[in-house]
Phi, psi and omega in degrees: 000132191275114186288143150287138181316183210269317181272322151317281162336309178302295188314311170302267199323307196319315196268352167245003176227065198268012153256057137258150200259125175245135155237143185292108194293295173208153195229143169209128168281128201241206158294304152243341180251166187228129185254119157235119145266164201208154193248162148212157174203171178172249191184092167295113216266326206240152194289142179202147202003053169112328201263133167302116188322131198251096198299061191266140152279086165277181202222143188223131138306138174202130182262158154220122167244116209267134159286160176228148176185121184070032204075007204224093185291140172225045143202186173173146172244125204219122180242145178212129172309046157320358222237298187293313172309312168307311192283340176292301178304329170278354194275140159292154166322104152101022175290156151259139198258111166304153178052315149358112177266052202254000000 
């Protein structure tokens, strides 16, 4: 399956999750840098990397860590549990998703 950039996906997920929520889990502060973890969840409504709206709530982990420089990020790395999420969607209804961070 062929990924979308980074600005599309965001824009797929929007339209397939369109209550979703992120809340920032922890922020820890470095030297130059700021690490956020982030929870999102929401109620899958809409098609989204293959899978058809099962309209289940997931729930996906995601980190970002910023570089800062002058006050200004001028870089960020950014990881998402896909792995987990994928299990959310492929799961039958009301099944438990091994690994799944929900």
């Amino acid at each position: 399956m062929k990924q979308p950039n980074g600005v599309a996906q965001i824009g797929e997920f929007r339209r397939a999750v369109p209550d979703y929520d992120v809340v920032h889990e922890d922020f820890v502060v470095g030297e130059d840098r700021v690490a956020v973890r982030n929870t999102v969840s929401g109620t899958h409504q809409g098609a989204f990397l293959g899978f058809e709206p099962t309209g289940r709530r997931i729930t996906m982990r995601t980190l970002d860590i910023h570089q800062v420089r002058d006050g200004r990020i001028v870089a960020t790395w950014h990881l998402e549990d896909y792995g987990g999420l994928l299990a959310q969607l492929s799961a039958p209804a009301g099944a438990a998703v091994p690994g799944a961070w929900a």
